[in-house]
DRENNUNU-842993 format. One record per residue: chain; x, y, z of N, C-alpha, C in turn; residue number from 0. Coordinates in pm, whole numbers, plus 32768, in hexadecimal, padded with zeros to 4 digits. Example, Ala and Ser with C-alpha at 12.3 -4.5 7.8 and 13.67 -1.06 7.14 Angstrom:
BEGIN
A/8527/7DC7/830C/84CE/7E3E/830C/8528/7EB6/830C/0
A/8505/7F1F/82C4/8557/7F96/82CA/850A/8003/8313/1
REM end
This chain:
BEGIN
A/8051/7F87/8000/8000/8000/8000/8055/807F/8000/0
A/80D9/8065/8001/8123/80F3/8010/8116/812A/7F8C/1
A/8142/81CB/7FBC/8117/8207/7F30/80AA/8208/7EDA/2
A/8044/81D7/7F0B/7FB8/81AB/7EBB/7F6B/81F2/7EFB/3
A/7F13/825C/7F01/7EAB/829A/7F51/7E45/8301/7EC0/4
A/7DCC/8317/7F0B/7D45/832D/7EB8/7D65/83C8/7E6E/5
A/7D74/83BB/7E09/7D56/8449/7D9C/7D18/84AB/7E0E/6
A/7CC4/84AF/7E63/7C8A/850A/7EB4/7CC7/8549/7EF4/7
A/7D22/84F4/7F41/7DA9/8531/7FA7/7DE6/858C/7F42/8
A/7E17/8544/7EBC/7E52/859C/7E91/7E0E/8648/7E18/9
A/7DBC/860B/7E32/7D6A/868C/7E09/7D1C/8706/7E39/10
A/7CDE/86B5/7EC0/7CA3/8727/7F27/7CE4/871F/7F99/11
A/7D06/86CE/7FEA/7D7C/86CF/806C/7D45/866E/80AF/12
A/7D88/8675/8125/7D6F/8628/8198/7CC7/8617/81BD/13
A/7C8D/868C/81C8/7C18/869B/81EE/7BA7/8659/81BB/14
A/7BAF/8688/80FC/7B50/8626/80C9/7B84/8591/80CD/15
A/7C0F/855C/80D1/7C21/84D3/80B8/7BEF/848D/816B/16
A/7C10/84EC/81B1/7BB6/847F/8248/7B7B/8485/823D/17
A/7B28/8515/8220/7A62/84ED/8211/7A26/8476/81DC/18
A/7A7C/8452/8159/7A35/83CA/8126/7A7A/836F/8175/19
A/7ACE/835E/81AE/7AD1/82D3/822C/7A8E/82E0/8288/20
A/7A92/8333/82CE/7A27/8341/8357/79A3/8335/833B/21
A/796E/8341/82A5/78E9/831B/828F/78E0/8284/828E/22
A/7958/8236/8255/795D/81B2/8250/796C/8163/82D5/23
A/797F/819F/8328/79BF/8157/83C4/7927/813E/8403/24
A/790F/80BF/8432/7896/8090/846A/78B7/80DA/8512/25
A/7916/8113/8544/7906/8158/85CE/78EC/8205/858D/26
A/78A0/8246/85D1/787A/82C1/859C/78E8/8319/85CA/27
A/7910/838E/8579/7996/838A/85AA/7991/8453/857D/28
A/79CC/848B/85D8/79C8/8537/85CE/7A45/8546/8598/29
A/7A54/8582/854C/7AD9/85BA/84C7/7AD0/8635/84F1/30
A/7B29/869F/851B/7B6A/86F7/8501/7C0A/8719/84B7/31
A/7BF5/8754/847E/7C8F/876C/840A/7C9C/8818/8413/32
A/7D28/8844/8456/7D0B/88CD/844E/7DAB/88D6/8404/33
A/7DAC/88C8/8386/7E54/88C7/8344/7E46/892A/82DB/34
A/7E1C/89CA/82F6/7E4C/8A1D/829F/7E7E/8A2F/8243/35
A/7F32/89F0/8223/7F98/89EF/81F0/7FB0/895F/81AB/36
A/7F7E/8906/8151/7F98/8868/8160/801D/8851/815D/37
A/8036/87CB/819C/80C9/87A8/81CB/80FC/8779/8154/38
A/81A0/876E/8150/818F/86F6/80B9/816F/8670/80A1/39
A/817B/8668/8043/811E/85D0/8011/8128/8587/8056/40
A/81BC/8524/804D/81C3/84EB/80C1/8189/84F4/815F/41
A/8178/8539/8172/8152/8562/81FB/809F/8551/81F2/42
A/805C/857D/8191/7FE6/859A/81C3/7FEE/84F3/8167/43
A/8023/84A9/8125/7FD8/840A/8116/7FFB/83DB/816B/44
A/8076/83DC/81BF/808C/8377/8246/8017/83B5/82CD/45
A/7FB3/840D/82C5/7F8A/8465/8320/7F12/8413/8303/46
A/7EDB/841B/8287/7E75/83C7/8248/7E4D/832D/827A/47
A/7EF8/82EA/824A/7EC7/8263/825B/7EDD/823F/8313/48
A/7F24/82B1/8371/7F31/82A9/83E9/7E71/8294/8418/49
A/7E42/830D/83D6/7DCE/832C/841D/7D3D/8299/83F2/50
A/7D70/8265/8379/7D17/81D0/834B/7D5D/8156/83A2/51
A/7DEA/814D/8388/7E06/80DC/83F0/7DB5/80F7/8474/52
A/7DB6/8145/84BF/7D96/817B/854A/7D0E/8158/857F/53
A/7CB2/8190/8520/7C29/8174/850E/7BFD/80F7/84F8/54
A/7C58/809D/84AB/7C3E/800C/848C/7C79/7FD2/850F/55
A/7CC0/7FEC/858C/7CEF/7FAB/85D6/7C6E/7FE3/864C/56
A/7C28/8054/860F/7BB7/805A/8691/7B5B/8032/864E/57
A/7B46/8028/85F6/7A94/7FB5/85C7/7ACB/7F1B/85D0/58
A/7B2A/7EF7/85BA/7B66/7E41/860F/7B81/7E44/868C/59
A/7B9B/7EBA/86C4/7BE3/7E59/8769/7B9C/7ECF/87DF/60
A/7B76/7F19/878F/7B9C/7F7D/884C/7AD3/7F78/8887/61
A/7A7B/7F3F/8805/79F3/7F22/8859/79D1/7FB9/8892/62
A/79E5/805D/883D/79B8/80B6/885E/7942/80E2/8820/63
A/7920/8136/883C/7895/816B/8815/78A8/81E9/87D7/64
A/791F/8219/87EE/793F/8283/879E/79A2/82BA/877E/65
A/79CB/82F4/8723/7A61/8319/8717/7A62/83CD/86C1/66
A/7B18/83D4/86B8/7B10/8469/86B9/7B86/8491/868A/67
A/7B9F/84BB/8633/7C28/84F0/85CC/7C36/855A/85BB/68
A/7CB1/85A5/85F2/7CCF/8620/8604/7D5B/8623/85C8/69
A/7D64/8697/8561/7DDF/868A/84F6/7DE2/8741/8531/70
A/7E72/876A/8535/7E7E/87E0/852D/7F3E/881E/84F2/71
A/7F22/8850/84CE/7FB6/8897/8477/7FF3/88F5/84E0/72
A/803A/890B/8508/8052/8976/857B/80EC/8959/8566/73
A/8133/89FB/8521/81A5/8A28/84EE/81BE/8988/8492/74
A/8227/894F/8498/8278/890D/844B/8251/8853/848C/75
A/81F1/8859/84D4/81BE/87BB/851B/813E/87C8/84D1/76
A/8130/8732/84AF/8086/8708/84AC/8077/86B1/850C/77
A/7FFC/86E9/8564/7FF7/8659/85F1/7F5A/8658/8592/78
A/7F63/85B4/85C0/7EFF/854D/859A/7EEB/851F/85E6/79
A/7E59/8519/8630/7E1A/84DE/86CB/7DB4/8489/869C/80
A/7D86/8407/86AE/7D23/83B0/86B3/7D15/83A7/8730/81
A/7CA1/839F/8742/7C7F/837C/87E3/7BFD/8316/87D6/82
A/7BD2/82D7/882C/7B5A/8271/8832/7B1B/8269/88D7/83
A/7AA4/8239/8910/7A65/8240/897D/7A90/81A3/89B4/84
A/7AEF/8159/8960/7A99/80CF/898A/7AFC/8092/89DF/85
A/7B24/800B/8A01/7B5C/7FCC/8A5E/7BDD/7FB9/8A5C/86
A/7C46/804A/8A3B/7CA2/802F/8A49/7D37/7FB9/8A3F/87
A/7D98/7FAB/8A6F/7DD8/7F3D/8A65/7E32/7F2C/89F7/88
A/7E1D/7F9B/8984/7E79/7F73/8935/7F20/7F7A/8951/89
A/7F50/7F4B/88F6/7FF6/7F1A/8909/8036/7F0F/88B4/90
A/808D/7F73/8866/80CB/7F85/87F5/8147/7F38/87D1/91
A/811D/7EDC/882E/819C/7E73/883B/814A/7DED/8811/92
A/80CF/7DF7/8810/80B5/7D84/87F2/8069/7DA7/876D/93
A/8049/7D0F/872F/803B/7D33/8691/803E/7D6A/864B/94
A/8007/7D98/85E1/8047/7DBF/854D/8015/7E63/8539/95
A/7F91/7EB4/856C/7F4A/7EF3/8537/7FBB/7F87/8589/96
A/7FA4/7F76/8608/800E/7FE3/862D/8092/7FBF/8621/97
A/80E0/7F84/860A/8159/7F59/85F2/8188/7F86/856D/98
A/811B/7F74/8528/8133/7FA2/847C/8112/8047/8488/99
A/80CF/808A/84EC/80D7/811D/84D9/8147/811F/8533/100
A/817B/811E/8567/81F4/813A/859B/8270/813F/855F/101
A/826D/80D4/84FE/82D9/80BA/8462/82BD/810C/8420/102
A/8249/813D/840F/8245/81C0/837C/825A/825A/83E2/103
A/8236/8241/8442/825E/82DA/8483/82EA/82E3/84A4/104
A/831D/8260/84E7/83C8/82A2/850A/83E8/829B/8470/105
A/83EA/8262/83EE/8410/825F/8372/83F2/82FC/8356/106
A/8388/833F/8372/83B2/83B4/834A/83F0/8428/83C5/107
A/8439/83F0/8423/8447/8435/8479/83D9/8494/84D3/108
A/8398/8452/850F/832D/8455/8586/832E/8436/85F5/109
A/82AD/8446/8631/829B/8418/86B3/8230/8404/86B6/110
A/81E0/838D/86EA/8199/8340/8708/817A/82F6/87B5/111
A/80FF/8340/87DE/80F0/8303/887E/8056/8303/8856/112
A/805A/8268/8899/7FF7/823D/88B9/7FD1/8246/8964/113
A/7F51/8266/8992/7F0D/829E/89F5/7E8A/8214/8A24/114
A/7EE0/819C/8A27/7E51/8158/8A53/7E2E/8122/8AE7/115
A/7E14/8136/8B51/7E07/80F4/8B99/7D72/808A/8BC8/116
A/7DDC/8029/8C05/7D5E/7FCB/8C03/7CB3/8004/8C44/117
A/7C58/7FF9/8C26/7BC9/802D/8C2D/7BC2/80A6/8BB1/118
A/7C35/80C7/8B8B/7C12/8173/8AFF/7C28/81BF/8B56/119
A/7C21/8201/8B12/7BFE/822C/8A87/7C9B/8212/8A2C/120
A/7CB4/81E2/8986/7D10/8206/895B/7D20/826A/88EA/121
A/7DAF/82C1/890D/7DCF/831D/889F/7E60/82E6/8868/122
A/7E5C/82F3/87C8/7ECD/82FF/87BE/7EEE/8381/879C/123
A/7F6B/839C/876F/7F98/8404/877B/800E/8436/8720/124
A/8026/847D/868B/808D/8473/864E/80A9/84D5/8633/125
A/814B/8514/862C/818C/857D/861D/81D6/8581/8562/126
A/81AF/85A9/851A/81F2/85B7/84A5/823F/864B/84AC/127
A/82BB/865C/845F/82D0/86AF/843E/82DC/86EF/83B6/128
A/82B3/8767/837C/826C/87A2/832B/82E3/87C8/82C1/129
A/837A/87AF/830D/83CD/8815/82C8/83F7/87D0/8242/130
A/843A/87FF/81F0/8460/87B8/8160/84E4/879F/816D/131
REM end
Protein backbone atom coordinates (compact mmCIF):
# COMPACT_ATOMS: atom_id res chain seq x y z
CA UNK A 1 0.00 0.00 0.00
CA UNK A 2 2.91 2.43 0.16
CA UNK A 3 2.79 5.19 -2.08
CA UNK A 4 -0.72 4.27 -3.25
CA UNK A 5 -3.41 6.66 -1.75
CA UNK A 6 -6.99 8.13 -3.28
CA UNK A 7 -6.82 10.97 -6.12
CA UNK A 8 -8.86 12.90 -3.32
CA UNK A 9 -5.99 13.29 -0.89
CA UNK A 10 -4.30 14.36 -3.67
CA UNK A 11 -6.62 16.76 -5.03
CA UNK A 12 -8.61 18.31 -2.17
CA UNK A 13 -6.44 17.43 1.08
CA UNK A 14 -6.57 15.76 4.08
CA UNK A 15 -10.00 16.91 4.94
CA UNK A 16 -12.00 15.74 2.01
CA UNK A 17 -9.91 12.35 1.84
CA UNK A 18 -10.98 11.51 5.84
CA UNK A 19 -14.38 12.61 5.29
CA UNK A 20 -14.83 9.70 2.94
CA UNK A 21 -13.27 7.23 5.56
CA UNK A 22 -14.97 8.33 8.55
CA UNK A 23 -18.15 7.95 6.55
CA UNK A 24 -16.99 4.34 5.92
CA UNK A 25 -16.01 3.43 9.64
CA UNK A 26 -18.98 1.44 11.30
CA UNK A 27 -17.86 3.44 14.86
CA UNK A 28 -19.26 7.05 14.36
CA UNK A 29 -16.42 9.06 14.50
CA UNK A 30 -15.92 13.35 14.86
CA UNK A 31 -13.19 14.66 12.23
CA UNK A 32 -11.74 17.83 12.81
CA UNK A 33 -8.81 19.00 10.34
CA UNK A 34 -7.57 22.53 11.02
CA UNK A 35 -4.28 22.47 8.36
CA UNK A 36 -4.36 25.89 6.71
CA UNK A 37 -1.04 25.43 4.96
CA UNK A 38 -1.04 21.52 3.52
CA UNK A 39 2.01 19.60 4.59
CA UNK A 40 3.99 17.82 1.85
CA UNK A 41 2.86 14.88 0.17
CA UNK A 42 4.51 12.59 1.93
CA UNK A 43 3.38 13.78 5.07
CA UNK A 44 -0.26 14.34 4.51
CA UNK A 45 -0.40 10.34 2.78
CA UNK A 46 1.40 8.87 5.82
CA UNK A 47 -1.18 11.25 8.00
CA UNK A 48 -3.95 9.67 5.84
CA UNK A 49 -3.13 6.11 6.03
CA UNK A 50 -2.07 6.81 10.01
CA UNK A 51 -5.62 8.12 10.53
CA UNK A 52 -7.45 4.64 8.43
CA UNK A 53 -5.06 2.20 10.08
CA UNK A 54 -6.18 3.79 13.54
CA UNK A 55 -9.83 3.72 12.94
CA UNK A 56 -9.62 0.12 11.64
CA UNK A 57 -7.85 -0.85 14.94
CA UNK A 58 -10.97 0.90 16.81
CA UNK A 59 -13.88 -0.75 14.79
CA UNK A 60 -11.78 -4.47 15.51
CA UNK A 61 -10.53 -4.23 18.97
CA UNK A 62 -11.24 -1.31 21.24
CA UNK A 63 -15.49 -2.22 21.37
CA UNK A 64 -16.08 1.82 21.42
CA UNK A 65 -18.99 3.63 20.69
CA UNK A 66 -17.29 6.43 19.50
CA UNK A 67 -14.39 7.93 18.15
CA UNK A 68 -12.64 11.29 17.21
CA UNK A 69 -9.84 12.64 14.84
CA UNK A 70 -8.17 15.68 15.40
CA UNK A 71 -5.45 16.74 12.70
CA UNK A 72 -3.86 20.16 13.25
CA UNK A 73 -0.74 21.99 11.43
CA UNK A 74 0.82 24.22 14.03
CA UNK A 75 4.21 26.00 12.62
CA UNK A 76 6.32 23.17 10.99
CA UNK A 77 4.46 19.79 13.07
CA UNK A 78 1.34 18.00 11.96
CA UNK A 79 -0.09 16.25 15.21
CA UNK A 80 -2.57 13.57 14.34
CA UNK A 81 -4.86 12.46 17.39
CA UNK A 82 -7.33 9.44 17.15
CA UNK A 83 -8.97 8.92 20.19
CA UNK A 84 -11.90 6.25 20.98
CA UNK A 85 -14.35 5.76 24.29
CA UNK A 86 -13.83 2.07 24.42
CA UNK A 87 -11.88 -0.52 26.54
CA UNK A 88 -8.62 0.47 26.33
CA UNK A 89 -5.52 -1.95 26.61
CA UNK A 90 -3.91 -1.41 23.57
CA UNK A 91 -0.10 -2.30 23.13
CA UNK A 92 2.03 -1.23 20.37
CA UNK A 93 4.12 -3.97 21.07
CA UNK A 94 1.81 -6.36 20.34
CA UNK A 95 0.59 -7.17 16.81
CA UNK A 96 0.71 -5.77 13.57
CA UNK A 97 -1.82 -2.69 13.35
CA UNK A 98 0.14 -0.29 15.81
CA UNK A 99 3.45 -1.67 15.22
CA UNK A 100 3.07 -0.94 11.48
CA UNK A 101 2.15 2.85 12.41
CA UNK A 102 5.00 3.14 14.35
CA UNK A 103 7.29 1.86 11.22
CA UNK A 104 5.81 4.48 8.92
CA UNK A 105 6.06 7.30 11.55
CA UNK A 106 9.68 6.74 12.90
CA UNK A 107 10.40 6.07 8.82
CA UNK A 108 9.46 9.48 8.42
CA UNK A 109 10.95 10.77 11.45
CA UNK A 110 8.13 11.09 14.14
CA UNK A 111 6.67 10.48 17.15
CA UNK A 112 4.09 8.32 18.00
CA UNK A 113 2.40 7.71 21.74
CA UNK A 114 -0.09 5.73 22.33
CA UNK A 115 -2.43 6.70 25.49
CA UNK A 116 -4.31 3.44 26.43
CA UNK A 117 -5.05 2.44 29.69
CA UNK A 118 -6.74 -0.53 30.75
CA UNK A 119 -10.79 0.45 31.17
CA UNK A 120 -10.06 3.71 28.15
CA UNK A 121 -10.26 5.56 26.95
CA UNK A 122 -7.52 5.18 23.95
CA UNK A 123 -5.61 7.97 22.07
CA UNK A 124 -3.07 7.67 19.82
CA UNK A 125 -1.04 10.28 19.15
CA UNK A 126 1.41 11.39 16.14
CA UNK A 127 3.96 14.05 15.65
CA UNK A 128 4.98 14.63 11.89
CA UNK A 129 7.20 17.11 10.86
CA UNK A 130 6.20 19.54 8.11
CA UNK A 131 9.73 20.69 7.12
CA UNK A 132 11.20 19.76 3.52
Amino acid sequence: MRGIHPVILEDRGLDAALSAVVARSPVPVDLKVDVAVRPPAAIESAAYFIVSEALTNVARHSRASKAKVDIVRSGDTLVVEVSDDGHGGADPSTGTGLAGLRQRVDGLGGRMHVLSPTGGPTSVIVELSCRS
